[in-house]
N, C-alpha and C positions, 0 to 999 in steps of 0.2 A: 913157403912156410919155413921158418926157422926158429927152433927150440919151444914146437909147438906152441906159434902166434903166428897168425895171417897179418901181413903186414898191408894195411891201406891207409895210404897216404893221408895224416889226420889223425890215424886210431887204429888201436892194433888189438885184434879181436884175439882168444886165446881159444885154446881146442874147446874148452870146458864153453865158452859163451858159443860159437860157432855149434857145438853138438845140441845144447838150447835151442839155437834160432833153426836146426833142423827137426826137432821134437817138437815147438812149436807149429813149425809150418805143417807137418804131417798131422797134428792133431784140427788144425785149421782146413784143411782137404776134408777130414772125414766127419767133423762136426759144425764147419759155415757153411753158411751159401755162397756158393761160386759160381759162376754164369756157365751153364751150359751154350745157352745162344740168347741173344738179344735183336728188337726190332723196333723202331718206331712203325706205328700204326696212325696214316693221316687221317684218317674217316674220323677219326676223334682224337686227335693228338695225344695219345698213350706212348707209352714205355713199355713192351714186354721183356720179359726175364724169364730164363725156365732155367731152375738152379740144379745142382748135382743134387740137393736134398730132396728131390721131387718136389717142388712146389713149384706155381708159376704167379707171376704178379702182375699187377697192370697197374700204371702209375701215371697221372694226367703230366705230362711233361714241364707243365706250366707251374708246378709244386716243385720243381727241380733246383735246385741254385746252377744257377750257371746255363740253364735252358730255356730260363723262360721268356717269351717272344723271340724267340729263335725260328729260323724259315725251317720250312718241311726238309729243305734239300742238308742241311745244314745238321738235322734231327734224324735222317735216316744217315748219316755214316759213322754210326756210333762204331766202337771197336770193342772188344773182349781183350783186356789186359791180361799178359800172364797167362795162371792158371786159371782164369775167373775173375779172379779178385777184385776186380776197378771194372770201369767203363769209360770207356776216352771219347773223345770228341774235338778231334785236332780242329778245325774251322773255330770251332768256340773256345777254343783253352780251357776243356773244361771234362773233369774225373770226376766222378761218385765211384764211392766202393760199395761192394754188391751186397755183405752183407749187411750193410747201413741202413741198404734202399730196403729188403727185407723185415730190419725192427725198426720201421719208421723214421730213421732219420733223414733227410734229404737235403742238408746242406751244414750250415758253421748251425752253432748255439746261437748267433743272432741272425740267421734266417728262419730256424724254427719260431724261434718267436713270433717273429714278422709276420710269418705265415698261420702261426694259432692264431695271432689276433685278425686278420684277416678272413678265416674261416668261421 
């Protein structure tokens, strides 16, 4: 840091933006859903999620962008990004954020669609 700017290569954050995106992220810990632990469930191809808010969700995998007709083996090695925040799935290239999966969104704006009209 020099004269109060983090220099990255690109873009140079300044103390005042850098203290933001930590006031940000500590409000996002205590008011999102973040993954406590996550599991594929084969007996019905679900999604669980148990969050830091205390909730827990179940979500047919198949609603998912990025999972759907995916193998079981491929479905159980999901990962817990971070603090929570995401869910990865290196075999399939493929992220959802956790508090997305919680207020129903499950992919781009044209896969919800896809999937309303579908439903």
């Amino acid at each position: 840091m020099v004269d109060g700017t983090v220099h990255i290569p690109g873009k140079d954050i300044s103390d005042a933006e850098l203290l933001t995106a930590q006031e940000r992220g500590q409000w996002s810990l205590k008011h999102e859903h973040h993954a406590l632990e996550a599991w594929y469930e084969l007996s019905d191809r679900t999604l669980h999620i148990k969050s830091t808010l205390a909730a827990h969700i179940i979500l047919p995998v198949d609603h998912l962008q990025g999972l759907q007709g995916a193998s079981d083996q491929d479905l159980a090695a999901v990962e817990i990004l971070g603090l929570g925040s995401g869910l990865h799935w290196e075999s399939l290239d493929a992220d959802l954020g956790v508090h997305s999966l919680f207020c129903g969104t499950y992919g781009s704006k044209k896969w919800m669609a896809q999937l309303q009209s579908e439903l």
